[in-house]
ZAMI-712905 format. One record per residue: residue in one letter; x, y, z of N, C-alpha, C in turn; residue number from 0; chain. Coordinates in steps of 0.1 Angstrom, whole numbers. Example, Ala and Ser with C-alpha at 12.3 -4.5 7.8 and 13.67 -1.06 7.14 Angstrom:
2
<r><code>A</code><n_c1>132</n_c1><n_c2>-57</n_c2><n_c3>78</n_c3><ca_c1>123</ca_c1><ca_c2>-45</ca_c2><ca_c3>78</ca_c3><c_c1>132</c_c1><c_c2>-33</c_c2><c_c3>78</c_c3><pos>0</pos><unit>A</unit></r>
<r><code>S</code><n_c1>128</n_c1><n_c2>-22</n_c2><n_c3>71</n_c3><ca_c1>137</ca_c1><ca_c2>-11</ca_c2><ca_c3>71</ca_c3><c_c1>129</c_c1><c_c2>0</c_c2><c_c3>79</c_c3><pos>1</pos><unit>A</unit></r>
END
This chain:
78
<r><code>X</code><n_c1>181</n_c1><n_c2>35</n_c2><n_c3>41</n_c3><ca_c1>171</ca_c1><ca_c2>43</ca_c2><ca_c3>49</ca_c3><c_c1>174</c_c1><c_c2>40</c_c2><c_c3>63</c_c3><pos>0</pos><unit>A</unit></r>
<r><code>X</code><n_c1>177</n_c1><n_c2>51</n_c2><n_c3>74</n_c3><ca_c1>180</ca_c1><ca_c2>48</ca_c2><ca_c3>87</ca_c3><c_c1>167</c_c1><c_c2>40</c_c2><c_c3>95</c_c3><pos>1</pos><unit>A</unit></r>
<r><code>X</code><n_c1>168</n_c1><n_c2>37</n_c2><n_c3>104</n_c3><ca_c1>160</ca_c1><ca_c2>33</ca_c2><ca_c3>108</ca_c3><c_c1>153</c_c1><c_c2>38</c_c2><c_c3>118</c_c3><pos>2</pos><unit>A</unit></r>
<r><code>X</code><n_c1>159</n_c1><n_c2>48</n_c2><n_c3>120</n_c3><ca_c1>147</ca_c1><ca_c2>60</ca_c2><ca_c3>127</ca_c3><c_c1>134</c_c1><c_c2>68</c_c2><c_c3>118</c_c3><pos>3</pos><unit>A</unit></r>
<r><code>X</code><n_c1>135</n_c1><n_c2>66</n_c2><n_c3>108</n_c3><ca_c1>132</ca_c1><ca_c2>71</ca_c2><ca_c3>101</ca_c3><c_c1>117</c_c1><c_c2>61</c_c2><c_c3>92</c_c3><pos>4</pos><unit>A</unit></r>
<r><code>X</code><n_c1>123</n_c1><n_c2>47</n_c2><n_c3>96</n_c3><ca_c1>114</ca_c1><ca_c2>40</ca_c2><ca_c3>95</ca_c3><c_c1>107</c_c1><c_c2>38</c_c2><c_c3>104</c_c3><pos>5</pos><unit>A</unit></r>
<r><code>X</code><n_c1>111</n_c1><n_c2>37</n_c2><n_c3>119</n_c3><ca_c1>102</ca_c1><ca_c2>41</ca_c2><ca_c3>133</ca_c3><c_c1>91</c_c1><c_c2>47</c_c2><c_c3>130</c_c3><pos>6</pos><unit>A</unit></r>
<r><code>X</code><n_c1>94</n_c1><n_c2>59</n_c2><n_c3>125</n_c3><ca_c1>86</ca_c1><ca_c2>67</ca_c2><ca_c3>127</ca_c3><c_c1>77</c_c1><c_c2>74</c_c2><c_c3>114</c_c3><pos>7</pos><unit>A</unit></r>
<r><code>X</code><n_c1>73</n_c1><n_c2>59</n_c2><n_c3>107</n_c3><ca_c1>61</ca_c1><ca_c2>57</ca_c2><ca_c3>95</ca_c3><c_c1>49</c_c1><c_c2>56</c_c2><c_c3>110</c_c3><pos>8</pos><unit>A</unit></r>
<r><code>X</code><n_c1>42</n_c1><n_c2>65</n_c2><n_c3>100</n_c3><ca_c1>25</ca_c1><ca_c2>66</ca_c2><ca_c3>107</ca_c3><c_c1>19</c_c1><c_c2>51</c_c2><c_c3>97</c_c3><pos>9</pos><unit>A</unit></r>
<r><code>X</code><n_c1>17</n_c1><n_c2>52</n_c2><n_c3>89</n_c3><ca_c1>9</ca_c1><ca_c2>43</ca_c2><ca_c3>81</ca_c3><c_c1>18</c_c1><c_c2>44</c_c2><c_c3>65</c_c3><pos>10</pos><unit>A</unit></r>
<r><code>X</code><n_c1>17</n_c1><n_c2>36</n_c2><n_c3>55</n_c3><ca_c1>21</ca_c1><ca_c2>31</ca_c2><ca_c3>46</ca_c3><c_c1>12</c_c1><c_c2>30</c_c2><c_c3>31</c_c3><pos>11</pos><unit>A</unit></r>
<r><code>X</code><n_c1>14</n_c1><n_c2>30</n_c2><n_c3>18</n_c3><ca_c1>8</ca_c1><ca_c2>25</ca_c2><ca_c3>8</ca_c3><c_c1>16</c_c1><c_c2>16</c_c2><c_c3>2</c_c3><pos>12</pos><unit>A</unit></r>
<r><code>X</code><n_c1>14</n_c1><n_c2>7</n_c2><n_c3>-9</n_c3><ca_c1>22</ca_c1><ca_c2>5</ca_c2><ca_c3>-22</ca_c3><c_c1>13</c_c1><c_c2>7</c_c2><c_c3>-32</c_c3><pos>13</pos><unit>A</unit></r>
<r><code>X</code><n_c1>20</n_c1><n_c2>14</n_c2><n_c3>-39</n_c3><ca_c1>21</ca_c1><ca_c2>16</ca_c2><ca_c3>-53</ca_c3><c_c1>22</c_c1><c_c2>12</c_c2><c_c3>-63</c_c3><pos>14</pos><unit>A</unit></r>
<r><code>X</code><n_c1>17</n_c1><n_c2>4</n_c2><n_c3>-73</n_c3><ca_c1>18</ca_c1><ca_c2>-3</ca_c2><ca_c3>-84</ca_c3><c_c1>22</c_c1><c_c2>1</c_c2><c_c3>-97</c_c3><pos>15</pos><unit>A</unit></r>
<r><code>X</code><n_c1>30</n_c1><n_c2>-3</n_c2><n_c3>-103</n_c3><ca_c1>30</ca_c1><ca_c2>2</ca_c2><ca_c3>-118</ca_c3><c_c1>21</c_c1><c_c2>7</c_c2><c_c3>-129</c_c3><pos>16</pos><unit>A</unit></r>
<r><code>X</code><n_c1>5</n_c1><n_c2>-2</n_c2><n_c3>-125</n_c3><ca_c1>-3</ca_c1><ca_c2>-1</ca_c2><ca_c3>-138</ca_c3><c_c1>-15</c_c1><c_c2>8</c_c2><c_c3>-137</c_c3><pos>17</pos><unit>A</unit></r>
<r><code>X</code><n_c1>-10</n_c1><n_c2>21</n_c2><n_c3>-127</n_c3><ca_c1>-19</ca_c1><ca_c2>31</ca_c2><ca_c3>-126</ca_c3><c_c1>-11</c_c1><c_c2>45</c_c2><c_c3>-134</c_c3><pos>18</pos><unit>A</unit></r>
<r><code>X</code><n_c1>-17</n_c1><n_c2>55</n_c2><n_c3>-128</n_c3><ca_c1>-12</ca_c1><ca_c2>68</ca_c2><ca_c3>-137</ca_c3><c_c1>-1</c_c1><c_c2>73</c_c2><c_c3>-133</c_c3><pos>19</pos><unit>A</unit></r>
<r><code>X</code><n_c1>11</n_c1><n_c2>67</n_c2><n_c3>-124</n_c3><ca_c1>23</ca_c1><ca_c2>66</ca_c2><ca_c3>-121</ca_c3><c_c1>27</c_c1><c_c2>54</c_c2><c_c3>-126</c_c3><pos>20</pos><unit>A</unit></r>
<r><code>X</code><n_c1>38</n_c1><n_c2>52</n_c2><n_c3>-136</n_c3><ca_c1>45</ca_c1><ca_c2>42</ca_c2><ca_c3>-140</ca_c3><c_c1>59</c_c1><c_c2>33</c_c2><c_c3>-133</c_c3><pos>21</pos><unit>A</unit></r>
<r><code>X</code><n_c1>53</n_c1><n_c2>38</n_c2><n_c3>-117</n_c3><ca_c1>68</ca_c1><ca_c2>34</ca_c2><ca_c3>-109</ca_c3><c_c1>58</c_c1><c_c2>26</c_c2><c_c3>-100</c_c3><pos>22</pos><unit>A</unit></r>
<r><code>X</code><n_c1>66</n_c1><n_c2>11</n_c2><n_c3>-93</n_c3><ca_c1>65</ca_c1><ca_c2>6</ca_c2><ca_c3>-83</ca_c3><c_c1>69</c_c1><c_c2>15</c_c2><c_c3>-72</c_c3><pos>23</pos><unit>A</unit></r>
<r><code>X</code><n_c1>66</n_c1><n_c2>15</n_c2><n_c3>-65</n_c3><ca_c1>65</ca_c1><ca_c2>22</ca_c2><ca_c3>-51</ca_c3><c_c1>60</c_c1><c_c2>19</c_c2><c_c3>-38</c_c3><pos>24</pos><unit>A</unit></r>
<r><code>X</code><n_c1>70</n_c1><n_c2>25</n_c2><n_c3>-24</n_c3><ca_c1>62</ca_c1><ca_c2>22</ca_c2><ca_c3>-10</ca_c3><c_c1>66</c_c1><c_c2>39</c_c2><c_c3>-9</c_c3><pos>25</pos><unit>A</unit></r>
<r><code>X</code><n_c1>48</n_c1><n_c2>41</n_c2><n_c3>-7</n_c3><ca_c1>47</ca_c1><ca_c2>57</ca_c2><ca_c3>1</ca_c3><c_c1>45</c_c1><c_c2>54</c_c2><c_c3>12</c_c3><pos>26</pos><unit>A</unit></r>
<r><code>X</code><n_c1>55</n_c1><n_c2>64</n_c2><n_c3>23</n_c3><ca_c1>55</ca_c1><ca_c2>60</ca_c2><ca_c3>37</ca_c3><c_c1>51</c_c1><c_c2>77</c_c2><c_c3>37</c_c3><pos>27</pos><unit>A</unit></r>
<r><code>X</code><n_c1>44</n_c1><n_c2>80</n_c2><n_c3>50</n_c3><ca_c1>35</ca_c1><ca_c2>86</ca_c2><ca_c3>55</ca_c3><c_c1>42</c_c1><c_c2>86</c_c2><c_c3>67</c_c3><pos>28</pos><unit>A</unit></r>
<r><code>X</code><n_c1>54</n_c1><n_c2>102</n_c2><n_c3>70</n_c3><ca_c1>61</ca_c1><ca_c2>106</ca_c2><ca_c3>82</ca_c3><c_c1>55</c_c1><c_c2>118</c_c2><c_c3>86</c_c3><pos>29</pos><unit>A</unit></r>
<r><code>X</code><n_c1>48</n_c1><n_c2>123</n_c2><n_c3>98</n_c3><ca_c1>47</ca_c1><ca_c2>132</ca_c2><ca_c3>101</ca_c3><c_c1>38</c_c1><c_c2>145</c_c2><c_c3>92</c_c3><pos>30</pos><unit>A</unit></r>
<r><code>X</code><n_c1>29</n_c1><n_c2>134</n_c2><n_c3>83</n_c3><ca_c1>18</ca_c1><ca_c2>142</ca_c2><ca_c3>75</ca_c3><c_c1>25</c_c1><c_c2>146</c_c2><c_c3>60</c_c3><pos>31</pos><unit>A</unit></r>
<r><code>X</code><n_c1>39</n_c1><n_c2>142</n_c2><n_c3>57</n_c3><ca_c1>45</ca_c1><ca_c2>138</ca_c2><ca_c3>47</ca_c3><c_c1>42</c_c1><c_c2>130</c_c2><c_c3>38</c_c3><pos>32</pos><unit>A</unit></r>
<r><code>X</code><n_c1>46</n_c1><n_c2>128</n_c2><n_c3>23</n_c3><ca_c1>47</ca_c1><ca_c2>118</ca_c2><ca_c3>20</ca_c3><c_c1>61</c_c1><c_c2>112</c_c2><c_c3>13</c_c3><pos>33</pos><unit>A</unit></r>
<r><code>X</code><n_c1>67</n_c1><n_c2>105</n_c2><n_c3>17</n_c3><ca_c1>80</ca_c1><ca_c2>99</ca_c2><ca_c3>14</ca_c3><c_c1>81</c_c1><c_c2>86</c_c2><c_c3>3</c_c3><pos>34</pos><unit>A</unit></r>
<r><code>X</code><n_c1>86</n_c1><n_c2>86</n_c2><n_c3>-8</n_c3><ca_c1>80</ca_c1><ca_c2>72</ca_c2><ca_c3>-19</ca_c3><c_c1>98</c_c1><c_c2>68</c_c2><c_c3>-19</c_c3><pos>35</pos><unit>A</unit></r>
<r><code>X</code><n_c1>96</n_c1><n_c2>54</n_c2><n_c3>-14</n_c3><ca_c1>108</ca_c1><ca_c2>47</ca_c2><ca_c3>-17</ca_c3><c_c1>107</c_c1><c_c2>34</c_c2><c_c3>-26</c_c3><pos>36</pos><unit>A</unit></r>
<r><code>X</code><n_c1>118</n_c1><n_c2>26</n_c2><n_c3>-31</n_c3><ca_c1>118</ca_c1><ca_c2>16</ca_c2><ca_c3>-39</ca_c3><c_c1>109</c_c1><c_c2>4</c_c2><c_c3>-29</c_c3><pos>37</pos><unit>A</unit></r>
<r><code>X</code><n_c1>103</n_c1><n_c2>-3</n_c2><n_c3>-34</n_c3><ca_c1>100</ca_c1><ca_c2>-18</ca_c2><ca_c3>-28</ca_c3><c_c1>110</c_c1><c_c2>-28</c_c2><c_c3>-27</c_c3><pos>38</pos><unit>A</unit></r>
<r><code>X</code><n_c1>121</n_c1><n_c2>-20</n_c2><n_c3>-37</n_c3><ca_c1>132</ca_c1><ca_c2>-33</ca_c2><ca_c3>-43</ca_c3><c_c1>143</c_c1><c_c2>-33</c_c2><c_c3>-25</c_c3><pos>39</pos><unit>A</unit></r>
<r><code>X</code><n_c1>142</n_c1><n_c2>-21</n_c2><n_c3>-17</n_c3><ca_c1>152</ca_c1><ca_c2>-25</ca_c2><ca_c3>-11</ca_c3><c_c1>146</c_c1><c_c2>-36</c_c2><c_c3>3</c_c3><pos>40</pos><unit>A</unit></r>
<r><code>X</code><n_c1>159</n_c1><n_c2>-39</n_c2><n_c3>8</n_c3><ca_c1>157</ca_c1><ca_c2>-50</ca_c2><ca_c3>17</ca_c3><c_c1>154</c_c1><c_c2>-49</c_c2><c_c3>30</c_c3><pos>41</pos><unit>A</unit></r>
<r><code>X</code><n_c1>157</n_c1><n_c2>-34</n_c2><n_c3>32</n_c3><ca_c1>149</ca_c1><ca_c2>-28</ca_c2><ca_c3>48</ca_c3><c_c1>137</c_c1><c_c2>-28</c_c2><c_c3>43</c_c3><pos>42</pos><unit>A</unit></r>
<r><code>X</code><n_c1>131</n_c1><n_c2>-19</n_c2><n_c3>32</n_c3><ca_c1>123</ca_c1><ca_c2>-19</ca_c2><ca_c3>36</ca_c3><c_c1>112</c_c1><c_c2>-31</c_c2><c_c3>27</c_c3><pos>43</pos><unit>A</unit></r>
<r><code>X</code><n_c1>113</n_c1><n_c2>-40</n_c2><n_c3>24</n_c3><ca_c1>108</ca_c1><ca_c2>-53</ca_c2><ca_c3>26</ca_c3><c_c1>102</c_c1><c_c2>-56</c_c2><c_c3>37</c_c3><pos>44</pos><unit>A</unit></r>
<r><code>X</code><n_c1>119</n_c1><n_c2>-59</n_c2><n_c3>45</n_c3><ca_c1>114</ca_c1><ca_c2>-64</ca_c2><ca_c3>60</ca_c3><c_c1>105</c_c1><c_c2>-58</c_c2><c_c3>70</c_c3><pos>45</pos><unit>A</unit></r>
<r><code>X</code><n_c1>104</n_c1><n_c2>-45</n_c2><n_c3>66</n_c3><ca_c1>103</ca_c1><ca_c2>-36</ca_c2><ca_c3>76</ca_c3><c_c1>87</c_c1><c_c2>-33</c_c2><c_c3>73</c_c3><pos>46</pos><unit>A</unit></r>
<r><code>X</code><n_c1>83</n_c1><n_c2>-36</n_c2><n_c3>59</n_c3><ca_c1>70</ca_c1><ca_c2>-39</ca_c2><ca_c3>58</ca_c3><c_c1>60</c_c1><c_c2>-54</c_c2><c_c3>62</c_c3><pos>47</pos><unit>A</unit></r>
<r><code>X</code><n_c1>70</n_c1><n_c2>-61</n_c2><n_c3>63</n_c3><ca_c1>67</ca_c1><ca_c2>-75</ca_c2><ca_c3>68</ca_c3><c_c1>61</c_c1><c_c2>-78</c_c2><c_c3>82</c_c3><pos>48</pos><unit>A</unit></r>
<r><code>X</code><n_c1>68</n_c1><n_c2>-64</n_c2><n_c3>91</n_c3><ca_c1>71</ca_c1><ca_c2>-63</ca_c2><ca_c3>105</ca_c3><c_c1>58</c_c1><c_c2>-54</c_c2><c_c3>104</c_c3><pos>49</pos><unit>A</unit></r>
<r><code>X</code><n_c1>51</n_c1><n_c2>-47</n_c2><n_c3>100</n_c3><ca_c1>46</ca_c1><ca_c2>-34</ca_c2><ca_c3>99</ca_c3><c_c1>36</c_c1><c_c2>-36</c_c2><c_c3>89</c_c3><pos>50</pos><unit>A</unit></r>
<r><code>X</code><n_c1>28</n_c1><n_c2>-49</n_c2><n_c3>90</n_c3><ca_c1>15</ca_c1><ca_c2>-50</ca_c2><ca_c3>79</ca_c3><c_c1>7</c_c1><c_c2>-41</c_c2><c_c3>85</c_c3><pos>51</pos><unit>A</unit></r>
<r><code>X</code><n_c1>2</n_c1><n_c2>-44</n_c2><n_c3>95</n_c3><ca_c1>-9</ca_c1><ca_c2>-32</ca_c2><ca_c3>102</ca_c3><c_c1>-8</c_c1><c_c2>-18</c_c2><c_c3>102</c_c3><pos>52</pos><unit>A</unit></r>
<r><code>X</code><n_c1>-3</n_c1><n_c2>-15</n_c2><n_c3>93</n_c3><ca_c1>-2</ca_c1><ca_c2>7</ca_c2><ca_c3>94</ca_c3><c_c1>-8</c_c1><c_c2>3</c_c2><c_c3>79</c_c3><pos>53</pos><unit>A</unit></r>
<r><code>X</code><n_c1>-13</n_c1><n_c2>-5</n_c2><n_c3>73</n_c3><ca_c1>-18</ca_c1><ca_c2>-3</ca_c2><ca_c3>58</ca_c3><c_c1>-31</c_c1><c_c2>-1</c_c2><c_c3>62</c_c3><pos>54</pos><unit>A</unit></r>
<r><code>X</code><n_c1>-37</n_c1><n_c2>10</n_c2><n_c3>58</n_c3><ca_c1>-52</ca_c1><ca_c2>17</ca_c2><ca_c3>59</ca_c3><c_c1>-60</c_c1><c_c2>7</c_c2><c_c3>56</c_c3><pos>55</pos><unit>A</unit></r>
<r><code>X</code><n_c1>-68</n_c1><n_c2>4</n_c2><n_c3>68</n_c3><ca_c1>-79</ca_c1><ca_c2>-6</ca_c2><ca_c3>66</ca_c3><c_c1>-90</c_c1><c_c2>-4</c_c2><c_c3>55</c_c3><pos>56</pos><unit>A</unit></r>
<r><code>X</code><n_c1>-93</n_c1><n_c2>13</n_c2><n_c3>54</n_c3><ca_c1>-106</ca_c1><ca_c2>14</ca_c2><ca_c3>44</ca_c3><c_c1>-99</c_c1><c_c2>15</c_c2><c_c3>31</c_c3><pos>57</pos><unit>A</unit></r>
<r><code>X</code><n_c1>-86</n_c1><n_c2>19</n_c2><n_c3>30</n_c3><ca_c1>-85</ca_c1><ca_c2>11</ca_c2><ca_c3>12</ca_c3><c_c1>-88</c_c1><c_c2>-5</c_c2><c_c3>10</c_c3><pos>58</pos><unit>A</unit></r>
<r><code>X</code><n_c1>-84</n_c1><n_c2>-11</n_c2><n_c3>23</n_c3><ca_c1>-86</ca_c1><ca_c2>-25</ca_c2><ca_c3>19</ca_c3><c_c1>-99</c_c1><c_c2>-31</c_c2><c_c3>17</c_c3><pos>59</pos><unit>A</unit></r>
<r><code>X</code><n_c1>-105</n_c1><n_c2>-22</n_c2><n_c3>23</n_c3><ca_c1>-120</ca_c1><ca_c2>-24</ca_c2><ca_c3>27</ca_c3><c_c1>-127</c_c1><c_c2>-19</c_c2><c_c3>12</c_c3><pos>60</pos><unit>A</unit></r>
<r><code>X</code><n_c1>-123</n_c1><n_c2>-7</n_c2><n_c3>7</n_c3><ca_c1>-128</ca_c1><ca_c2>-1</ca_c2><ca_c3>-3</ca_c3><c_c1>-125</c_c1><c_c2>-15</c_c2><c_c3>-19</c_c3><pos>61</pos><unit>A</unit></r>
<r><code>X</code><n_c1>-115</n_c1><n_c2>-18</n_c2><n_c3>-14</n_c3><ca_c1>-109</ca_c1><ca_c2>-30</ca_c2><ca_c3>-30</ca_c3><c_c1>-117</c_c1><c_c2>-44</c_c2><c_c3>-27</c_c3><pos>62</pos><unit>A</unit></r>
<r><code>X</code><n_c1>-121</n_c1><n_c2>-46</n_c2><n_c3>-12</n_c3><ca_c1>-127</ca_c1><ca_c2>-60</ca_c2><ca_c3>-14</ca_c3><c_c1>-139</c_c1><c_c2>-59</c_c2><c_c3>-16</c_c3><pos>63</pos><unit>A</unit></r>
<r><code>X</code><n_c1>-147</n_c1><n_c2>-45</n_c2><n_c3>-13</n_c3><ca_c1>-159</ca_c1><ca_c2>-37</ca_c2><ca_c3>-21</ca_c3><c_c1>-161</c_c1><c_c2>-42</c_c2><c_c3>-35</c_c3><pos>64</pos><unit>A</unit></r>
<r><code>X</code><n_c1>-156</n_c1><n_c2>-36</n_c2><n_c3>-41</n_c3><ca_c1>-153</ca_c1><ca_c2>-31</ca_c2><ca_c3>-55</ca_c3><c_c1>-155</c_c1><c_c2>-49</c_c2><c_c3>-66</c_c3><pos>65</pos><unit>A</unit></r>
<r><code>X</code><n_c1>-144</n_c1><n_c2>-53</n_c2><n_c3>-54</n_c3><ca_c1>-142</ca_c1><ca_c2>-70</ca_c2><ca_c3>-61</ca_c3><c_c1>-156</c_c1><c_c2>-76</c_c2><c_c3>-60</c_c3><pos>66</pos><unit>A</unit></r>
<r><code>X</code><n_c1>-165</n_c1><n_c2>-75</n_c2><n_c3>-52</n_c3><ca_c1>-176</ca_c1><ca_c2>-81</ca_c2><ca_c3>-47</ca_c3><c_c1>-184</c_c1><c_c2>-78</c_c2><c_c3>-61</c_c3><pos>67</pos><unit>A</unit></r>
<r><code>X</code><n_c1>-184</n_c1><n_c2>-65</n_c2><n_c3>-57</n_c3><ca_c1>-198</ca_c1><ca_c2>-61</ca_c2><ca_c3>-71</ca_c3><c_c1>-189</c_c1><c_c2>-62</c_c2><c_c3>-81</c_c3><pos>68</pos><unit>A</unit></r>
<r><code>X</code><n_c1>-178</n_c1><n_c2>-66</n_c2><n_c3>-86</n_c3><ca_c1>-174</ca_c1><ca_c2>-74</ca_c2><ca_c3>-95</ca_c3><c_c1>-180</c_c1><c_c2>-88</c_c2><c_c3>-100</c_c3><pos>69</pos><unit>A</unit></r>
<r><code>X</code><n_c1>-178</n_c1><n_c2>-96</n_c2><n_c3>-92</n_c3><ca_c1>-183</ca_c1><ca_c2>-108</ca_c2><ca_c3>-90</ca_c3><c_c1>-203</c_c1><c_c2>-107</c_c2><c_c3>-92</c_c3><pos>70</pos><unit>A</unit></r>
<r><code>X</code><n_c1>-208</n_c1><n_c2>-102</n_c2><n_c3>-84</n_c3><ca_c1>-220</ca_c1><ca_c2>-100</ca_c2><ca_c3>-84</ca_c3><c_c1>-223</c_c1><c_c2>-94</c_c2><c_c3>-102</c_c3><pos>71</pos><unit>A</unit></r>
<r><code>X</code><n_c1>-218</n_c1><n_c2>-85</n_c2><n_c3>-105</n_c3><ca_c1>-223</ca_c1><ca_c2>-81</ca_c2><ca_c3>-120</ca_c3><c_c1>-220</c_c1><c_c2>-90</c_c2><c_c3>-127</c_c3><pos>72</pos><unit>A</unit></r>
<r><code>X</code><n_c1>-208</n_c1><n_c2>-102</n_c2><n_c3>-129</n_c3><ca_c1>-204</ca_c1><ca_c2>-114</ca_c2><ca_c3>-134</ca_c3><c_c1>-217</c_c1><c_c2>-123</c_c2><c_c3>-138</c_c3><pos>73</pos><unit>A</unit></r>
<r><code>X</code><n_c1>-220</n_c1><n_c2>-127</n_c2><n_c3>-122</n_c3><ca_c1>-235</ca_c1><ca_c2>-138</ca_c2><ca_c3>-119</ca_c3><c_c1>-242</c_c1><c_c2>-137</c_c2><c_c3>-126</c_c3><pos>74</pos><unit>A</unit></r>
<r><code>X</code><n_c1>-249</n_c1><n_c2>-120</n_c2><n_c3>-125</n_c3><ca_c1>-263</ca_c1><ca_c2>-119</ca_c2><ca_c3>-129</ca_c3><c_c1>-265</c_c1><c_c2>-119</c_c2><c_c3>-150</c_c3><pos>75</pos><unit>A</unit></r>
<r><code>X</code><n_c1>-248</n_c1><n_c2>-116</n_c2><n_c3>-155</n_c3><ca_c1>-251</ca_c1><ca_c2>-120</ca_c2><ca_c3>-167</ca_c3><c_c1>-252</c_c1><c_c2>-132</c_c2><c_c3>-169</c_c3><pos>76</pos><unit>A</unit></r>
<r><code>X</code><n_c1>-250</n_c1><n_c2>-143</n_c2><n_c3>-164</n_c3><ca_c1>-247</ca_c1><ca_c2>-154</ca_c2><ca_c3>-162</ca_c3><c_c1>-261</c_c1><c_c2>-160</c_c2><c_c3>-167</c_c3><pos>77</pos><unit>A</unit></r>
END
């Protein structure tokens, strides 16, 4: 992957295997595109390493939601 190309990610996903796509995946988000590349390669590893902050804060926001009233429905059977 050139690296201009990685420049110019707006923001980023990963993709997991155990949803309704059976591929690991990084969707990168170029210019209102979406681009899905391997996780396995080594640019872009790094290049997500360098580049945590383009990960959408309200999905993160939305899963530590979700985990909460997880936990909470746990308790009250408890």
């Amino acid at each position: 992957i050139p690296k201009g190309i990685l420049r110019s990610v707006e923001r980023f996903e990963i993709q997991k295997a155990d949803g309704l796509c059976h591929l690991e995946a990084v969707i990168l988000y170029i210019e209102g595109r979406k681009f899905c590349v391997s996780p396995r390669i080594r640019k872009v590893k790094k290049w997500m390493k360098k580049n945590k902050h383009k990960i959408p804060r309200k999905k993160l926001m939305v899963e530590n939601r979700e985990e909460s009233k997880l936990l909470k429905k746990k308790k009250k059977k408890k």
